[in-house]
Residue frames as a rotation matrix with the C-alpha (Angstrom) as fourth column:
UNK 1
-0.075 0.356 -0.931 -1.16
-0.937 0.295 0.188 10.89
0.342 0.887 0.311 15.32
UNK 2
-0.432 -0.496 0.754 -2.27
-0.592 0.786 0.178 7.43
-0.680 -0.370 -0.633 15.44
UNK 3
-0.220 0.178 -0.959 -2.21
-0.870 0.409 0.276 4.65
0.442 0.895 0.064 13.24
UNK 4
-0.440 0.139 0.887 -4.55
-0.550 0.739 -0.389 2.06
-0.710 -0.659 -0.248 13.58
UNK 5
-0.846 0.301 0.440 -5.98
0.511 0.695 0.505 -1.41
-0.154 0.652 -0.742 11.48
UNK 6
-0.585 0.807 0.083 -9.39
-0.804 -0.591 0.075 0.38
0.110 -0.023 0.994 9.80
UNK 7
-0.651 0.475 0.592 -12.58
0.122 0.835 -0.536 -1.86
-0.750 -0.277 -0.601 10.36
UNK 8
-0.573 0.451 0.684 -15.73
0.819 0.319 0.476 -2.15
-0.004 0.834 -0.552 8.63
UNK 9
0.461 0.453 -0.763 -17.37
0.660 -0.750 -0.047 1.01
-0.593 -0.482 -0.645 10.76
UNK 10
-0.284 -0.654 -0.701 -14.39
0.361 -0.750 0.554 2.79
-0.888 -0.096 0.449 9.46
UNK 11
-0.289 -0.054 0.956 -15.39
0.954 0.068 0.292 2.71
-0.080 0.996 0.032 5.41
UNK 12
0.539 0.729 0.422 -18.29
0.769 -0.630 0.107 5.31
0.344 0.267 -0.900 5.58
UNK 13
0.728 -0.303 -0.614 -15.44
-0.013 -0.903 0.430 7.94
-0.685 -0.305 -0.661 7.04
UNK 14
-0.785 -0.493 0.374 -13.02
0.286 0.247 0.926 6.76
-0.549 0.834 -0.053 4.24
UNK 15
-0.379 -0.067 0.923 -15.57
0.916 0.113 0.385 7.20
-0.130 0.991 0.019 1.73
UNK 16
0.821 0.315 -0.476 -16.49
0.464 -0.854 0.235 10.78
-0.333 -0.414 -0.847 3.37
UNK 17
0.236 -0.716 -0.657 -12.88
-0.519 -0.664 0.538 11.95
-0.822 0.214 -0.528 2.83
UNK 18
-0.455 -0.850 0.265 -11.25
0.005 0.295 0.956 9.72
-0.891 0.436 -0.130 0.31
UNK 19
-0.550 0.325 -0.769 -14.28
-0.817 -0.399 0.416 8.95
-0.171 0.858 0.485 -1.97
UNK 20
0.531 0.536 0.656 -16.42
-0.453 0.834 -0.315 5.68
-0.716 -0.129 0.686 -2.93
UNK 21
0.735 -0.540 -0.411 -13.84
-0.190 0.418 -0.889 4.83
0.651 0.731 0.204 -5.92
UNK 22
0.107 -0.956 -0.274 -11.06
-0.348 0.222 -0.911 5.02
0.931 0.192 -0.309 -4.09
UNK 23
-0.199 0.325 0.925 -12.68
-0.973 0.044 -0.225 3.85
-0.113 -0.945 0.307 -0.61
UNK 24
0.740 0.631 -0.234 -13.59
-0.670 0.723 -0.169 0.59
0.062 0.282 0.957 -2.64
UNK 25
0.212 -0.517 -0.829 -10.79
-0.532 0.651 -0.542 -0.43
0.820 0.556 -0.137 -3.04
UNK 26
-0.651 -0.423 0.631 -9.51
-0.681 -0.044 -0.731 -0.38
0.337 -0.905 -0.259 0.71
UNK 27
-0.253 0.919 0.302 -13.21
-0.967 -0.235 -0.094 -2.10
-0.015 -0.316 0.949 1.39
UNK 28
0.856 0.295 -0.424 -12.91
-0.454 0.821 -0.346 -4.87
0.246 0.489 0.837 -0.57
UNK 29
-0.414 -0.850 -0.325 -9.18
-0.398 0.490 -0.776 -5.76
0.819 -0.192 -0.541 1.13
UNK 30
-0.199 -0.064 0.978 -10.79
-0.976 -0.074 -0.204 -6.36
0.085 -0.995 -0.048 4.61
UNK 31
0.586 0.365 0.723 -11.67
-0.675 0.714 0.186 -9.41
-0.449 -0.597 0.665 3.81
UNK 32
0.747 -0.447 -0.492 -8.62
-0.107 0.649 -0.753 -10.57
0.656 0.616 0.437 2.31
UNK 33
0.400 -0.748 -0.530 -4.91
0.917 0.319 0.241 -11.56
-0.011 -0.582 0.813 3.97
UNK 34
-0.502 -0.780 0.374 -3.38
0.665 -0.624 -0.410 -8.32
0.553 0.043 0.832 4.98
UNK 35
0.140 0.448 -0.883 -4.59
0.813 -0.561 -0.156 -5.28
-0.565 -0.696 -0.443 7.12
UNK 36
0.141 -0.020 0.990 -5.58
0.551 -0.829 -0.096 -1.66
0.823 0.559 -0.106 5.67
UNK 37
-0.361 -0.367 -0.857 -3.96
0.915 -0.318 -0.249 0.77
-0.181 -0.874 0.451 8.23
UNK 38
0.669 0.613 0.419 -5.37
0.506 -0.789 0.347 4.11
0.544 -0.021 -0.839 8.83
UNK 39
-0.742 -0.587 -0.325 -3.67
0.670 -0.622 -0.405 7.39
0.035 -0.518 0.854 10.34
UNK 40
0.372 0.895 0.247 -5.65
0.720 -0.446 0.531 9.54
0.585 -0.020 -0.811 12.28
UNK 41
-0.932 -0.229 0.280 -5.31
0.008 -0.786 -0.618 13.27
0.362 -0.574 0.735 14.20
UNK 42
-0.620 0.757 0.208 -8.01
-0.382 -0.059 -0.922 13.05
-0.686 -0.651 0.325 16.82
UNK 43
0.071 0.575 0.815 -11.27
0.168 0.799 -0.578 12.04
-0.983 0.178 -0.040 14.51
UNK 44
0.660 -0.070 -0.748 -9.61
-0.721 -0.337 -0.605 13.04
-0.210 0.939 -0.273 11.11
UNK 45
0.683 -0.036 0.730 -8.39
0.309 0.919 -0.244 11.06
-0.662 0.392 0.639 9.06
UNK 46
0.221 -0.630 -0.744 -5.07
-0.650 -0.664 0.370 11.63
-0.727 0.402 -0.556 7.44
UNK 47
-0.141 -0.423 -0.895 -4.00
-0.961 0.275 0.021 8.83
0.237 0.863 -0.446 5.29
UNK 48
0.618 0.473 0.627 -3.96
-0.608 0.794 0.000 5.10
-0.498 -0.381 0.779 4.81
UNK 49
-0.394 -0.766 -0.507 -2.28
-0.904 0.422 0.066 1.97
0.164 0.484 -0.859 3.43
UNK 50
0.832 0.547 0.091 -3.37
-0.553 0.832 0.050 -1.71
-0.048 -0.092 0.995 2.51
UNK 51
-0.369 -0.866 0.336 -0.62
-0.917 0.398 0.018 -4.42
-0.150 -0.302 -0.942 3.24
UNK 52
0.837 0.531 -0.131 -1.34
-0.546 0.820 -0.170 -7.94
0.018 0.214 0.977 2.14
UNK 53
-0.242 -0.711 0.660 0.75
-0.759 0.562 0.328 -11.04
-0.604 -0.422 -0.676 2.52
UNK 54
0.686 0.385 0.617 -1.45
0.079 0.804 -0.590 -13.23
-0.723 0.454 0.521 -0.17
UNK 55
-0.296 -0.951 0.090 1.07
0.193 0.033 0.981 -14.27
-0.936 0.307 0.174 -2.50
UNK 56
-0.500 -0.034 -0.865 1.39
-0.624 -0.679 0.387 -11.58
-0.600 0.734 0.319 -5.97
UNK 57
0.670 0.685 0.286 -0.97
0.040 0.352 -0.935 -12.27
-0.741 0.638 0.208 -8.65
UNK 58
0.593 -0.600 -0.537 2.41
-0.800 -0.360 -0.480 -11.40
0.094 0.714 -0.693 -11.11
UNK 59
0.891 -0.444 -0.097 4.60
0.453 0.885 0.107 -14.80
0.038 -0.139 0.990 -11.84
UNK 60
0.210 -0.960 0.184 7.69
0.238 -0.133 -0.962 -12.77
0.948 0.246 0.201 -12.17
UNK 61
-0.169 -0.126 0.978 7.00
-0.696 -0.687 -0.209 -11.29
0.698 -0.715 0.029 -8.27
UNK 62
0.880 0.329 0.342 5.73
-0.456 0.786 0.417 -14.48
-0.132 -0.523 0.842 -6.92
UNK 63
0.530 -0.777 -0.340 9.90
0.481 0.605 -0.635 -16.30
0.699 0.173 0.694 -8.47
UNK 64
-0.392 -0.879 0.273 11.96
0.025 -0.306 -0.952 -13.43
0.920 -0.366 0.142 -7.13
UNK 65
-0.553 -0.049 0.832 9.99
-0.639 -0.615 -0.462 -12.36
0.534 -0.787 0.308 -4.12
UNK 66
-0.154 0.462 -0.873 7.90
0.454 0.818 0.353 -15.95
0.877 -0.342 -0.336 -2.72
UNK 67
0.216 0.719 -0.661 6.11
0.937 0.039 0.348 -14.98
0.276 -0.694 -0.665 0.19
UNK 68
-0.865 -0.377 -0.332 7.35
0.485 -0.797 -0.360 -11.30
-0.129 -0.472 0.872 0.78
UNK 69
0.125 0.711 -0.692 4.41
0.655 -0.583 -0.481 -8.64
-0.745 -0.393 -0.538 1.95
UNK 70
-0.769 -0.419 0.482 3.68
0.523 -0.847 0.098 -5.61
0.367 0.327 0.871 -0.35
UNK 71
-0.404 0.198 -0.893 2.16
0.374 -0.855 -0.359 -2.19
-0.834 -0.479 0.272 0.04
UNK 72
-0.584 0.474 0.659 -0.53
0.734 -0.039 0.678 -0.72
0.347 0.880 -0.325 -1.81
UNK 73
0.514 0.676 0.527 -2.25
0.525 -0.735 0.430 2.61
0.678 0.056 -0.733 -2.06
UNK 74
-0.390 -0.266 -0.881 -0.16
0.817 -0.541 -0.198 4.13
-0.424 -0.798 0.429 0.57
UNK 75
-0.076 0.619 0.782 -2.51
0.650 -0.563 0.510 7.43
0.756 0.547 -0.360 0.37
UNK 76
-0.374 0.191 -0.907 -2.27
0.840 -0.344 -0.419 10.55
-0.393 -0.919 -0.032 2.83
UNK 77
0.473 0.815 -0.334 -4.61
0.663 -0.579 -0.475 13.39
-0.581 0.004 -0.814 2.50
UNK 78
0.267 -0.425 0.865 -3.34
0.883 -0.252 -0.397 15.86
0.386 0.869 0.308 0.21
UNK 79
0.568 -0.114 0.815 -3.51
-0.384 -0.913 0.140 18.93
0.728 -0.392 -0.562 2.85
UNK 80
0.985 -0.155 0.080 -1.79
0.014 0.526 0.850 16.13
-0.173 -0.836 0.521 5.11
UNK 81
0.636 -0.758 0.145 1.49
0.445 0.207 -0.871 15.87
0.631 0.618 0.469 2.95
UNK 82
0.209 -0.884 0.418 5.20
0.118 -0.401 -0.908 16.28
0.971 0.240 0.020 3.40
UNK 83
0.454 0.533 0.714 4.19
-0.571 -0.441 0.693 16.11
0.684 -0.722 0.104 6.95
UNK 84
-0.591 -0.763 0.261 5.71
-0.795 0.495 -0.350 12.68
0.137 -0.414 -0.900 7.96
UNK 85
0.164 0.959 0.233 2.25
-0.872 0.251 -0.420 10.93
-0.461 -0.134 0.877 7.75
UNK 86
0.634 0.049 -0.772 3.23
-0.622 0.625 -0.471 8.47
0.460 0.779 0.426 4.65
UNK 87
-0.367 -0.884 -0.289 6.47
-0.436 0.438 -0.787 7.43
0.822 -0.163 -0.546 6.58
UNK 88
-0.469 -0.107 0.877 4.59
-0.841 0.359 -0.406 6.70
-0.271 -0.927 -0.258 9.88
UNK 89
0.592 0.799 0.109 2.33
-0.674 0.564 -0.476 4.67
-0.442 0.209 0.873 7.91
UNK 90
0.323 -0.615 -0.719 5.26
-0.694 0.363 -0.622 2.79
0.644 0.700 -0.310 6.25
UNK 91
-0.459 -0.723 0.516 7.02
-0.697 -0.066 -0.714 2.19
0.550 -0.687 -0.474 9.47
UNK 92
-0.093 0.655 0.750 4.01
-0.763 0.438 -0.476 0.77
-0.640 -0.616 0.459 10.92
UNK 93
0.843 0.420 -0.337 3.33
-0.538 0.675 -0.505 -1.31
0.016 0.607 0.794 8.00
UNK 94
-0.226 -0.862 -0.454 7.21
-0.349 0.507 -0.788 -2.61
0.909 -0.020 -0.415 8.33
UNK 95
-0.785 -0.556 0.275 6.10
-0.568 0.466 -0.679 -3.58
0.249 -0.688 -0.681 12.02
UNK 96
0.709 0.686 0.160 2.97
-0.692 0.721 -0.027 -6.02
-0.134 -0.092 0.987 11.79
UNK 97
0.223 -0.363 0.904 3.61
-0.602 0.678 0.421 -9.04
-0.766 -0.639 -0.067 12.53
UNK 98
0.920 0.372 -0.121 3.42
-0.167 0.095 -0.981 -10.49
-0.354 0.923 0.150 8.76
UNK 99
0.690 -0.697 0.196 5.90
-0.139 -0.393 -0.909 -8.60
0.710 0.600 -0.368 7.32
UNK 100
0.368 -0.869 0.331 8.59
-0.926 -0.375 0.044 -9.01
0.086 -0.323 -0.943 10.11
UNK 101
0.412 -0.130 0.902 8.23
-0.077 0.981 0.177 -12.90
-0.908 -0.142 0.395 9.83
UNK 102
0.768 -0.032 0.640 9.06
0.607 0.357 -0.710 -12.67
-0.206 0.934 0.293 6.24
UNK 103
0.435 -0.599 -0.672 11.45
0.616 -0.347 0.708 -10.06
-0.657 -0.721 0.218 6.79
UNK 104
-0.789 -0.455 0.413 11.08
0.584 -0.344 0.736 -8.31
-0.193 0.821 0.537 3.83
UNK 105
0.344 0.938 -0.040 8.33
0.359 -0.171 -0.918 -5.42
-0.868 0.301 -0.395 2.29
UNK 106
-0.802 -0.396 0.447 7.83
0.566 -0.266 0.780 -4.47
-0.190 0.879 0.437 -0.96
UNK 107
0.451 0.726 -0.519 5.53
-0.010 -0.578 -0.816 -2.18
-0.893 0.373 -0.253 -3.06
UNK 108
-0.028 0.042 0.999 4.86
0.993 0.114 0.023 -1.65
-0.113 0.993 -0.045 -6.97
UNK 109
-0.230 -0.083 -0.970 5.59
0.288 -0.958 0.014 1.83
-0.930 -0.276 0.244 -7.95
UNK 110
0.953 0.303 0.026 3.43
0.129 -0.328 -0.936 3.17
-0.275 0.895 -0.351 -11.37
UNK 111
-0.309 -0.881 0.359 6.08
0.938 -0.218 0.271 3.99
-0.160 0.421 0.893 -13.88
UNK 112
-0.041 -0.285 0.958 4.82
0.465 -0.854 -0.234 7.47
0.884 0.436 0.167 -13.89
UNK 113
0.998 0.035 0.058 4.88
-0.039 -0.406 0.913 8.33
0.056 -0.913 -0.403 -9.98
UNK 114
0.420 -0.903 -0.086 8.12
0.464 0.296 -0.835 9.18
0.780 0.311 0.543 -10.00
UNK 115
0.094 0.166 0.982 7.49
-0.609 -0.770 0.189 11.66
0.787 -0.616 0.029 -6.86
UNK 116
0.890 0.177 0.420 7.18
-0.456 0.368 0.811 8.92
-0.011 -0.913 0.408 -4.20
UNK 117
0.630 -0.670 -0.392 10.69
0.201 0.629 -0.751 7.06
0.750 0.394 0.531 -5.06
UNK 118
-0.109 -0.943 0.314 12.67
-0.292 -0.272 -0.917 9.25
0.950 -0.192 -0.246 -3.22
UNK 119
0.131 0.255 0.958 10.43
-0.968 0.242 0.068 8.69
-0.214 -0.936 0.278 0.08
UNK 120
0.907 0.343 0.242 10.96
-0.368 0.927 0.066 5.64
-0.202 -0.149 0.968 -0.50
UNK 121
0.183 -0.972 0.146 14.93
0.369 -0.070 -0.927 5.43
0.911 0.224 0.346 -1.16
UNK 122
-0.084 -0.073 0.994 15.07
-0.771 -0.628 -0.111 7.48
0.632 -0.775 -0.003 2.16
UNK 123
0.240 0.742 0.626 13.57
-0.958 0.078 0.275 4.34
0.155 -0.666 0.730 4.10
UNK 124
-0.294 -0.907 0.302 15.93
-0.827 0.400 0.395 2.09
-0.479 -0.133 -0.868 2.32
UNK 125
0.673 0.551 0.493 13.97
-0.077 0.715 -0.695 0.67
-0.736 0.430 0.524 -0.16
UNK 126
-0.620 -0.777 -0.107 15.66
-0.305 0.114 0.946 -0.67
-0.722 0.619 -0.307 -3.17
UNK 127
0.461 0.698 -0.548 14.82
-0.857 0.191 -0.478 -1.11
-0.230 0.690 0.687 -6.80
UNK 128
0.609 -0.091 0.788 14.79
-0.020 0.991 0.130 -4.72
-0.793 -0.095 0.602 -7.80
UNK 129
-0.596 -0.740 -0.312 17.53
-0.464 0.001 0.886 -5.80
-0.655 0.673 -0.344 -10.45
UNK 130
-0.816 -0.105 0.568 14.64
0.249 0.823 0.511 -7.43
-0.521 0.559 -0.645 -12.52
UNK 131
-0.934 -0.317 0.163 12.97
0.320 -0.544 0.776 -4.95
-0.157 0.777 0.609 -14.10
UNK 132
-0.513 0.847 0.142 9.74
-0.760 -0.370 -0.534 -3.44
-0.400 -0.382 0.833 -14.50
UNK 133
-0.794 0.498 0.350 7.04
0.041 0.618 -0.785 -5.49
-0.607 -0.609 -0.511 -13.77
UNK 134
-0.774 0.605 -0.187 3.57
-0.272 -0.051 0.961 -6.27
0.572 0.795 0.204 -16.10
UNK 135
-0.730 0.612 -0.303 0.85
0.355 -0.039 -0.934 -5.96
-0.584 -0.790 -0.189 -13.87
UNK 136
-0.496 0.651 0.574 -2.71
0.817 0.127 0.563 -4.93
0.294 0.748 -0.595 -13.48
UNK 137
-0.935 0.222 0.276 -4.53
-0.209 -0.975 0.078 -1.64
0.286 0.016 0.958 -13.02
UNK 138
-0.021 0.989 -0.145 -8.34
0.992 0.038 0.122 -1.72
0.126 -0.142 -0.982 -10.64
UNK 139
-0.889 0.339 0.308 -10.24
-0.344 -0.938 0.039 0.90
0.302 -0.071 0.951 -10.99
UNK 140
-0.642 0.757 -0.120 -13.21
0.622 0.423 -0.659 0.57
-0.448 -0.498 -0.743 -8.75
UNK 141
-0.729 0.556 0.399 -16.67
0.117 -0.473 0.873 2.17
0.674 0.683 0.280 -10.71
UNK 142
-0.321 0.818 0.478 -19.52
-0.933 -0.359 -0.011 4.33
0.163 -0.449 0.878 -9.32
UNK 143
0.241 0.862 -0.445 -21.78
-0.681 0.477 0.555 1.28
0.691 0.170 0.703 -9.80
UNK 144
0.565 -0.047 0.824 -20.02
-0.538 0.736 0.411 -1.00
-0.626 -0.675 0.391 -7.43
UNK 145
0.919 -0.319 0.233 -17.63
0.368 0.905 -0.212 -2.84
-0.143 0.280 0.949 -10.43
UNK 146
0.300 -0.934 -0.194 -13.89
-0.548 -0.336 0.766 -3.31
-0.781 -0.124 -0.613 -11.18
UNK 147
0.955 -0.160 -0.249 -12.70
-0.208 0.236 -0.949 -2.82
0.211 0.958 0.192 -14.29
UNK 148
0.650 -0.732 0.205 -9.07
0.496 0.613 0.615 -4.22
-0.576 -0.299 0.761 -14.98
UNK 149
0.919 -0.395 -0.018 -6.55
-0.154 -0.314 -0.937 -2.74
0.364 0.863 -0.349 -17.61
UNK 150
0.337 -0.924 -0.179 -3.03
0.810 0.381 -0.446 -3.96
0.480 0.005 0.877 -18.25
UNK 151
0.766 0.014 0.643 0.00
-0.120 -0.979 0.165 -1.96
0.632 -0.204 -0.748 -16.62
UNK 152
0.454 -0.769 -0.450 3.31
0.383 0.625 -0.680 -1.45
0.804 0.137 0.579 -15.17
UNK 153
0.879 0.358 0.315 5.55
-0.118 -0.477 0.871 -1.14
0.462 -0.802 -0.377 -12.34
UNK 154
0.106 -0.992 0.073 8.53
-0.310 -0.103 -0.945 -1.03
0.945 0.078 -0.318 -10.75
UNK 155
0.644 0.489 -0.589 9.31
0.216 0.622 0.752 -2.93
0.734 -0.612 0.295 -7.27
UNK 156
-0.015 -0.859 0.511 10.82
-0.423 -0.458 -0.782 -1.57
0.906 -0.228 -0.357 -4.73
UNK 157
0.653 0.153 -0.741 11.88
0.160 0.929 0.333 -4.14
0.740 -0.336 0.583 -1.64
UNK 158
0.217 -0.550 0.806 13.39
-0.747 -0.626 -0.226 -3.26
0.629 -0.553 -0.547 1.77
UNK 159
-0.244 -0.357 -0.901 15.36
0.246 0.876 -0.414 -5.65
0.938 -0.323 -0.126 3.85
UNK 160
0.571 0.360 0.738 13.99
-0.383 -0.678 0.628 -5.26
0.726 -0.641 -0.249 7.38
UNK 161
0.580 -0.743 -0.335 16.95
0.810 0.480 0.336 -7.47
-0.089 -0.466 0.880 9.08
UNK 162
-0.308 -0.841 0.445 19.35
0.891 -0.419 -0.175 -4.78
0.334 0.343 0.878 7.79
UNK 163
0.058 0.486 0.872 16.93
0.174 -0.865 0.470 -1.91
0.983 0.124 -0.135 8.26
């Protein structure tokens, strides 16, 4: 397996496997602060993850957590699962340069995805002590827009000094 930064070339195989909804989103990060990582098995594509460093758009995540990195979409193929795919992509996303200057990642976890916690608890993530989180919800649309809608989360934050 390897996991590399995706480019613009890369989209049109992202939206081949993943879709154009959920390819948008990844699209529209490249040209922000952070890097969308890709895992690949020769020219397949197994999974991805967007990492950003631009400081949270949430005031309660921007008091407790001031410049810390999060994770978003971590996504691996569904025939890819259970495989170890999500964790290299984690790992990798704990070693960009970014995130080890700040020495901390985090990620927002839906309040109903209760399935991914434990991979995450395994890796030594921790829920925060300050409770779920009021956030927002993109949903990229056929047409090319993004629609907003309120929504919540839970934060889960791994020391990487300790780790």
């Amino acid at each position: 397996m390897e996991i590399r930064p995706a480019s613009a070339e890369d989209m049109l195989l992202l939206e081949r496997v993943l879709g154009p909804e959920r390819t948008a989103f990844y699209r529209h990060r490249l040209k922000r602060q952070g890097v969308v990582l890709t895992s690949w098995e020769g020219e397949d594509l197994t999974g991805t993850v967007y990492v950003t460093w631009e400081p949270a758009d949430e005031d309660q995540v921007r008091l407790y957590l001031p410049g810390v990195p999060f994770v978003h979409r971590l996504y691996v193929v569904p025939s890819r699962r259970k495989k170890g795919r999500g964790q290299a992509l984690l790992r990798e996303a704990e070693e960009l340069d970014e995130v080890r200057l700040a020495g901390r990642l985090a990620i927002g976890i839906d309040l109903d995805n209760d399935l991914v916690v434990p991979l995450y608890e395994r890796l030594g993530y921790r829920e925060w002590a300050h409770g779920v989180v009021e956030t927002e919800r993109e949903e990229h649309l056929p047409d090319g827009t993004v629609a907003t809608y309120p929504d919540f989360c839970r934060i889960f934050v791994k020391d990487l000094d300790s780790a």
